[in-house]
N, C-alpha and C positions, 0 to 999 in steps of 0.2 A: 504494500500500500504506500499509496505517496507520504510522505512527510513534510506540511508546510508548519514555517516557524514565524512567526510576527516577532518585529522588535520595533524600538522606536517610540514607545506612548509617552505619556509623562506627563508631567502639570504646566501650563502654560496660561496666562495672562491673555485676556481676550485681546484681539490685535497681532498677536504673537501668530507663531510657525514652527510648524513637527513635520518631519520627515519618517515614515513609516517604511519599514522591508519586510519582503514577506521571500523568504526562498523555499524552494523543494531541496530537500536532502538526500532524497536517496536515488529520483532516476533524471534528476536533472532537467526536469521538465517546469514549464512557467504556470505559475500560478495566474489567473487570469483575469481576477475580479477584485476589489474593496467592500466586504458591508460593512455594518455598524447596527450596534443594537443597543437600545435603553432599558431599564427596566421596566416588564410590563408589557413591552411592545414587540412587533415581530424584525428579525430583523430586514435592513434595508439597501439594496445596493447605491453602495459610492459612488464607484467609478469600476468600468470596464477595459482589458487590451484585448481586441483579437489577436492574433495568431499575426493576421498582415500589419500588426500595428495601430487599427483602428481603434480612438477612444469612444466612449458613453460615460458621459455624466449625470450625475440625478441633478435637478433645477438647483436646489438648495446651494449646490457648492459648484457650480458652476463659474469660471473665471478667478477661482478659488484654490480649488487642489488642483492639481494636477498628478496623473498616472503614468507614470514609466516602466520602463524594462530595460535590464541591463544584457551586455553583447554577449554574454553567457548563455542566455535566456532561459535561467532560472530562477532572478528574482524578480519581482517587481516592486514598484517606491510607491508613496502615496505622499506627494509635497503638499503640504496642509497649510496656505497662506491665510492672513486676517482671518484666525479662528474668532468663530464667535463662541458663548457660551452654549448656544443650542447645538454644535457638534459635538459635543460631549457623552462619549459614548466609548464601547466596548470593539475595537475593528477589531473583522475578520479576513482575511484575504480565503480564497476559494479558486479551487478547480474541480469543475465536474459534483461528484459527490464527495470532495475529500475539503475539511477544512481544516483554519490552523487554529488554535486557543484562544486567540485575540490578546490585543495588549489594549490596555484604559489610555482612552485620552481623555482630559478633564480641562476643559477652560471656563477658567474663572472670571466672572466680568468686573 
């Protein structure tokens, strides 16, 4: 089974910026999605890469994060510019049916 690892969350100051990684460990394969989940609530997609590099953004964070992939193409980033506090939430990065633990981001306004 694949193994995706999230890293990168942490506390941040609304205004502020978190850079998230998510890589596959064991067959080297790209992870291909961002969600995020609150308490209570289901979770919800971030940001997407296809395979050709195409992105998908949810409205929210639009102009905002930004989704990448490195020339490995096993990890992918999630650039988290002028968080506000309503991002604040639990990311998961995703491929297929496999996901990764999620790391907390928390911004505080």
């Amino acid at each position: 089974q694949m193994e995706l690892v999230e890293s990168g969350g942490g506390s941040v100051q609304a205004g502020g910026s978190l850079r998230l990684s998510c890589a596959e460990r064991r067959f080297r394969i790209s992870p291909l999605a961002w969600y995020r989940q609150t308490p209570g609530n289901q979770r919800e997609l971030v940001a997407s890469i296809a395979p050709s590099g195409a992105t998908n953004y949810a409205d929210s964070v639009k102009g905002r994060f930004t989704i990448s992939r490195d020339k490995s193409h096993n990890t992918i980033y999630l650039q988290m510019n002028n968080l506000k506090f309503e991002d604040t939430a639990v990311y998961y990065c995703r491929r297929g049916d496999f996901w990764g633990r999620g790391t907390q981001v928390t911004v505080s306004s």
